[in-house]
C-alpha positions as semicolon CSV with decimal commas, in nm:
position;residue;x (nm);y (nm);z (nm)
1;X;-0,072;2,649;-1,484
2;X;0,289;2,555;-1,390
3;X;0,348;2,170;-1,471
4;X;0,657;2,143;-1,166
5;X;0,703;1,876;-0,983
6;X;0,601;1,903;-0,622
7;X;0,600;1,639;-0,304
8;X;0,270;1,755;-0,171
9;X;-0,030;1,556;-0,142
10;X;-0,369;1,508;-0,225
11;X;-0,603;1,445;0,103
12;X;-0,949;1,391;0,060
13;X;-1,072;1,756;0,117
14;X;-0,791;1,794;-0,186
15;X;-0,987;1,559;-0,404
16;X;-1,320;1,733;-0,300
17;X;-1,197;2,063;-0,390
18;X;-1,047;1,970;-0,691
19;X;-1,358;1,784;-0,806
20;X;-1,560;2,081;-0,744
21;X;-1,302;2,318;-0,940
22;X;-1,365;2,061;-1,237
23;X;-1,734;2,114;-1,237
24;X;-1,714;2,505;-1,194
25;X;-1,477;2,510;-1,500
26;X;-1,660;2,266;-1,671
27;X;-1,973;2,417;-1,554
28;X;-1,827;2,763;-1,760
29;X;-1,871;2,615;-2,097
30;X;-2,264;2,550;-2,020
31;X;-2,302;2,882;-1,871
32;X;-2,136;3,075;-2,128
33;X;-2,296;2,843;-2,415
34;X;-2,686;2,946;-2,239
35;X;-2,574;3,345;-2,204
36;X;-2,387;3,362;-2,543
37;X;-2,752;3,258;-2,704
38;X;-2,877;3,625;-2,652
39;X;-2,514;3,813;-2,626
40;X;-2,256;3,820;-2,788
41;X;-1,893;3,738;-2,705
42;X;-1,736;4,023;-2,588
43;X;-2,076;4,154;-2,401
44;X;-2,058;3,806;-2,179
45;X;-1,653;3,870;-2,108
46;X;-1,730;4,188;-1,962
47;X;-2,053;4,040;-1,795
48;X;-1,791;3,742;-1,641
49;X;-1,537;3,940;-1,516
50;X;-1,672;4,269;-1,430
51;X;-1,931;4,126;-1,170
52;X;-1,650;3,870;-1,070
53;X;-1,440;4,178;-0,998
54;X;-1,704;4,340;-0,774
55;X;-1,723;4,003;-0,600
56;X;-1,322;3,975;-0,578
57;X;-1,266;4,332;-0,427
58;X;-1,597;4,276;-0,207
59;X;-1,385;3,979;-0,087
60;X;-1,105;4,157;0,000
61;X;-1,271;4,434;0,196
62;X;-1,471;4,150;0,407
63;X;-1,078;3,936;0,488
64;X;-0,943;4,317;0,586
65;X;-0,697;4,284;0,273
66;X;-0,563;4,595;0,094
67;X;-0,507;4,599;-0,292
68;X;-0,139;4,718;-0,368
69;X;-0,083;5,058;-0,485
70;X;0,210;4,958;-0,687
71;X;0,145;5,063;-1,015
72;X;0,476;4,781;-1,124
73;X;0,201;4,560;-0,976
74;X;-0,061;4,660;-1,163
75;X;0,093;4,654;-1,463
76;X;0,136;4,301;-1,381
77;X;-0,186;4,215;-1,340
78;X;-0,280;4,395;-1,639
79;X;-0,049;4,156;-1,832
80;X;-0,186;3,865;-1,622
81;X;-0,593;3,945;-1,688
82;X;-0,476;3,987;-2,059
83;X;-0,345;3,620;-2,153
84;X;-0,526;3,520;-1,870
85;X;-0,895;3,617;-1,900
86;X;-0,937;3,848;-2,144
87;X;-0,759;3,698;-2,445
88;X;-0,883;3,343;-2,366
89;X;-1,196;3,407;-2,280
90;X;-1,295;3,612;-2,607
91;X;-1,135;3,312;-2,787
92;X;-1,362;3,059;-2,622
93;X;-1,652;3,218;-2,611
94;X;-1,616;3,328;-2,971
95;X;-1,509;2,925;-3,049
96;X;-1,865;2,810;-2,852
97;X;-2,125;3,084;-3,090
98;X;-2,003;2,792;-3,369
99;X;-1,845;2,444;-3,163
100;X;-2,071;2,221;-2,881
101;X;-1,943;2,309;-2,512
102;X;-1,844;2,021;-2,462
103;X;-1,558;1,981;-2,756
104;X;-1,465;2,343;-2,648
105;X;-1,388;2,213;-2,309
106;X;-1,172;1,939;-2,476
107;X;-0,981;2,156;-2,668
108;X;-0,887;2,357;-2,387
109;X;-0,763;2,083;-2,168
110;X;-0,491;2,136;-2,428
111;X;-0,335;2,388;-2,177
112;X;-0,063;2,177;-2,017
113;X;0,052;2,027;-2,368
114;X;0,124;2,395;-2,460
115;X;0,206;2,481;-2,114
116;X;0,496;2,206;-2,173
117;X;0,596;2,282;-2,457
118;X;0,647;2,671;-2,378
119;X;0,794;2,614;-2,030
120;X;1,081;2,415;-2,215
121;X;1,157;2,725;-2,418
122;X;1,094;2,979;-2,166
123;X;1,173;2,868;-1,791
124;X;1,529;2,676;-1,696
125;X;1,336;2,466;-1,443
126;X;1,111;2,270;-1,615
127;X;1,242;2,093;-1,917
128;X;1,094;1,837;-2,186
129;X;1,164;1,452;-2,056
130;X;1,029;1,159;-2,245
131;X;0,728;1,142;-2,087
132;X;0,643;1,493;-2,147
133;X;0,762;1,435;-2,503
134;X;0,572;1,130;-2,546
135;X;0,238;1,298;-2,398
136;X;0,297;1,659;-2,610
137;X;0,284;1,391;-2,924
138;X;0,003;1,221;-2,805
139;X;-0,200;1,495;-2,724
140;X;-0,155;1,677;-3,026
141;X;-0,277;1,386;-3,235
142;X;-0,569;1,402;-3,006
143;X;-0,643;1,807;-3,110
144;X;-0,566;1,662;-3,479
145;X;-0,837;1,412;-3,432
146;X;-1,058;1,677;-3,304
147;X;-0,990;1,903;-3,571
148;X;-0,995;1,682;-3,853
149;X;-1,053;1,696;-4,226
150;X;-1,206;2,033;-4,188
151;X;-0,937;2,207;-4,078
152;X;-0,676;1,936;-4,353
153;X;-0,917;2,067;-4,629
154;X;-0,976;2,457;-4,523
155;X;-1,060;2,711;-4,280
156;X;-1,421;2,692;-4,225
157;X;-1,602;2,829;-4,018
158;X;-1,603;2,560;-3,719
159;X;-1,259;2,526;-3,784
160;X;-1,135;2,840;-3,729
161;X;-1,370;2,837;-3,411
162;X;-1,202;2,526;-3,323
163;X;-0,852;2,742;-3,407
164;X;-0,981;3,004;-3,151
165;X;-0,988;2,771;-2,861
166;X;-0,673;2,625;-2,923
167;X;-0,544;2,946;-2,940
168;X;-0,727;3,043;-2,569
169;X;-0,544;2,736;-2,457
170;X;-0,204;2,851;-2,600
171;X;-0,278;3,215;-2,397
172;X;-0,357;3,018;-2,108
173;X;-0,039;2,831;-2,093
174;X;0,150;3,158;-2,137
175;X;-0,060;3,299;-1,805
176;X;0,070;2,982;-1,588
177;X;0,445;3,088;-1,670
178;X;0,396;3,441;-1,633
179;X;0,186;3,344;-1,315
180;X;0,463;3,189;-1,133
181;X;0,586;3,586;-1,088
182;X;0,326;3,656;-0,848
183;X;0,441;3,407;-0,589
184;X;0,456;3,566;-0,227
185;X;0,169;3,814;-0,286
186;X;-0,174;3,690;-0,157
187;X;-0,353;3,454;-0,363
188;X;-0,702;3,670;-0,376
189;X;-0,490;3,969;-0,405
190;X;-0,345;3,765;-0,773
191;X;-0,702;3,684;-0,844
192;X;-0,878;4,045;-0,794
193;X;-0,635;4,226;-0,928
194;X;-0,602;4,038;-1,259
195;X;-0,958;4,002;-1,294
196;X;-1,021;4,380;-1,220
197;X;-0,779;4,473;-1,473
198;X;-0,931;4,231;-1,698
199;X;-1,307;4,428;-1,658
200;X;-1,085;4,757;-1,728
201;X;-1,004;4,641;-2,009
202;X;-1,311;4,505;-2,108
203;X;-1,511;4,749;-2,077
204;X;-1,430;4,949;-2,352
205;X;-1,372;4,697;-2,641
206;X;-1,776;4,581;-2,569
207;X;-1,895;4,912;-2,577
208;X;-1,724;4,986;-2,932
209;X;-1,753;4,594;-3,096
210;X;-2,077;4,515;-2,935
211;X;-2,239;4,813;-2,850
212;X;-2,367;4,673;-2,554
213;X;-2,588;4,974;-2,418
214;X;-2,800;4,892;-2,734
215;X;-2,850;4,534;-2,679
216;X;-3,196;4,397;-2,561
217;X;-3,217;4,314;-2,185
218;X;-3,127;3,996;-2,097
219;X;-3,398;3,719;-1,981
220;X;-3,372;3,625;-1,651
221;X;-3,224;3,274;-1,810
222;X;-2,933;3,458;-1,903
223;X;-2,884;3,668;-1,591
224;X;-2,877;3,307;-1,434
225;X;-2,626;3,228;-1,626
226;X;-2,425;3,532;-1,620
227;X;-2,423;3,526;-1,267
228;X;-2,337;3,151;-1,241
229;X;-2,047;3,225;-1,490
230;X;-1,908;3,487;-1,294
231;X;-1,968;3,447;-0,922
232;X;-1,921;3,027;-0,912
233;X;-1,652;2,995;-1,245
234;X;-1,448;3,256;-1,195
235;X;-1,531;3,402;-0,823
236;X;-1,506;3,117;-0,609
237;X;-1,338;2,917;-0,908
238;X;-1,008;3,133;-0,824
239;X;-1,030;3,101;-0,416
240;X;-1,059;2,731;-0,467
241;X;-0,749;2,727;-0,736
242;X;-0,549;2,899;-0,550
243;X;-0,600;2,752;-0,238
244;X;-0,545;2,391;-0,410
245;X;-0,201;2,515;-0,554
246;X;-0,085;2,620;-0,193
247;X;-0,210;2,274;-0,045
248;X;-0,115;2,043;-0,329
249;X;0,080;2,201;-0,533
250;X;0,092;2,275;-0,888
251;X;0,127;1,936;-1,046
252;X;-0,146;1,764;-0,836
253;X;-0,345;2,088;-0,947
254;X;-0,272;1,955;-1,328
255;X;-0,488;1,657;-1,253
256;X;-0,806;1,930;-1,266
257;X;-0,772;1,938;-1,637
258;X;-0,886;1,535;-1,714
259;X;-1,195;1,636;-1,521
260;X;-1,287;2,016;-1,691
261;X;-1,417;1,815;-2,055
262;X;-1,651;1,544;-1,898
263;X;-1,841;1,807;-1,654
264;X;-1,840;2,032;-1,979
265;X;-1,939;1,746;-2,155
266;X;-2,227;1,582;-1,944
267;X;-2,308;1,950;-1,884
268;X;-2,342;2,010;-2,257
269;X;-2,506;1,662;-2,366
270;X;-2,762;1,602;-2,048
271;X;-2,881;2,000;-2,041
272;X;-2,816;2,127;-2,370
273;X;-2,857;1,821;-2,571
274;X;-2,546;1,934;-2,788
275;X;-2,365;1,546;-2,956
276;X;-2,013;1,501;-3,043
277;X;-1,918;1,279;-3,295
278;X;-1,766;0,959;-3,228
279;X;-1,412;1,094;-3,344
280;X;-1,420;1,343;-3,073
281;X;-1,438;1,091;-2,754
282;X;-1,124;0,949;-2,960
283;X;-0,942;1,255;-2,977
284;X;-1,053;1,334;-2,597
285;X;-0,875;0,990;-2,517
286;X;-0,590;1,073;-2,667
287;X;-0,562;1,410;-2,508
288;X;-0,593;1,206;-2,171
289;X;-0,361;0,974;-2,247
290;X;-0,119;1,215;-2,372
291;X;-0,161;1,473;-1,986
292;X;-0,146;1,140;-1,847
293;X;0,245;1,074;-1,984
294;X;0,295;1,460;-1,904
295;X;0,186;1,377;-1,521
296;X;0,421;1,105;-1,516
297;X;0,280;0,938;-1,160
298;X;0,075;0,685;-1,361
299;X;0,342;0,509;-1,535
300;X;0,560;0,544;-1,223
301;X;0,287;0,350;-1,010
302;X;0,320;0,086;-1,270
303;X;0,658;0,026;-1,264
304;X;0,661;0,037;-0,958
305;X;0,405;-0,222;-0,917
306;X;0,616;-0,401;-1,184
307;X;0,914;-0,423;-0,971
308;X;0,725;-0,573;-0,684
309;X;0,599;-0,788;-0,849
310;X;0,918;-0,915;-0,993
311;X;1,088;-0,894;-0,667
312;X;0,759;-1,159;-0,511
């Protein structure tokens, strides 16, 4: 997710949309936490993007689109659906069989510190300011918080679970830099050809890990939830991304990641009666405060509003 500045704005059918792209992402992390109960990680990957593929190219046919016969292109894609689906998405789901939902959604609203601090290193555009600095610091002693002694003391178990998201965050920042590549090709051409790639990929590293012709068949709790997962977090997730990043633009798109952890987490706590400790609504506030200096319109309202004032 790129963190440039743009002068486009949000309208109210922008704030619906984006509110609605919070709970399907949010929504992910209760899905995947109800499916992962009877498979296993790499069985729900395949499950997420290989019906979300079907979906995607079933799309395309119905809007008269053609995928690209490119193979540069695909190749592309291929890279894209790696750091962008299939990497993360192991990591996560691996992270929730041992980590609440709802502190796996916090530590992936990580993304834009990472996506910050990468983009400073790798693009000539968008460089570290103070804010950004400020909010990078911040947020990390947010993910600190989160972690905690745990992770000070040894790699335990949740820890390294906790590790694994991070990391999925850190793979997902990569994916928004290499993402700005694909501008001037159709947005649901991007999404179904990255997420196709992603289920070719897939496909074989769950039939040799998982084994997943051998697994029991799912209950029709977990079809619901496979289906949810792909079709409304992923499927229509992507049309309504990329549709918002056309109409508002990528840094009013940012603002999508302070809403992801509380749908996760009201998702998580109301349905799935999962609890996070009181140190992880800290470390959530810090990682808010710290995308919050990243965003940088906040602190310009208020001095803004400070210069009025003086000027009364």
């Amino acid at each position: 997710m790129s963190t440039g500045r743009t002068s486009q704005v949000m309208g109210p059918t922008e704030w619906g949309l984006l509110l609605l792209l919070s709970l399907l992402w949010g929504g992910s992390f209760f899905f995947s936490k109800v499916a992962l109960a009877e498979l296993p990680p790499f069985s729900v990957v395949l499950a997420r993007v290989g019906i979300a593929a079907a979906a995607l190219n079933a799309a395309i046919l119905l809007s008269d689109q053609r995928m690209p016969a490119d193979r540069h292109l695909w190749g592309r894609f291929a890279v894209m659906g790696l750091i962008n689906n299939l990497i993360p998405f192991s990591l996560i789901f691996y992270g929730q069989t041992q980590i609440p939902s709802g502190l796996a959604a916090i530590l992936n609203a990580t993304t834009p510190l990472w996506t910050v601090l990468l983009a400073h290193w790798l693009t000539r555009d968008e460089r570290l300011t103070p804010n950004r600095l400020a909010g990078v610091l911040i947020g990390f002693v947010g993910v600190i918080i989160l972690l905690g002694p745990e992770l000070l003391g040894g790699l335990g178990v949740q820890a390294l679970a906790q590790l694994a998201v991070v990391g999925a965050a850190v793979s997902y920042a990569f994916a928004g830099i290499f993402g700005k590549g694909f501008r001037g090709i159709p947005p649901l051409v991007t999404a179904t050809g990255q997420v196709t790639a992603t289920a070719a990929m897939m496909l074989p590293i769950a039939l040799l890990v998982d084994r997943t012709w051998a697994l029991p068949a799912p209950t029709l709790v977990t079809w619901g939830a496979l289906l949810g997962l792909a079709l409304l977090s992923t499927a229509l997730a992507y049309g309504i991304y990329f549709r918002l990043l056309a109409t508002a633009g990528a840094t009013n798109l940012l603002l999508v990641t302070f809403l992801i952890p509380v749908s996760a987490l009201l998702l998580g706590t109301l349905i799935l009666d999962e609890r996070l400790a009181p140190g992880d609504f800290v470390g959530m506030a810090a990682i808010g405060l710290g995308l919050t200096a990243i965003d940088g319109r906040l602190l310009r309202r208020l001095r803004l509003g400070s210069v009025m004032h003086c000027e009364r």
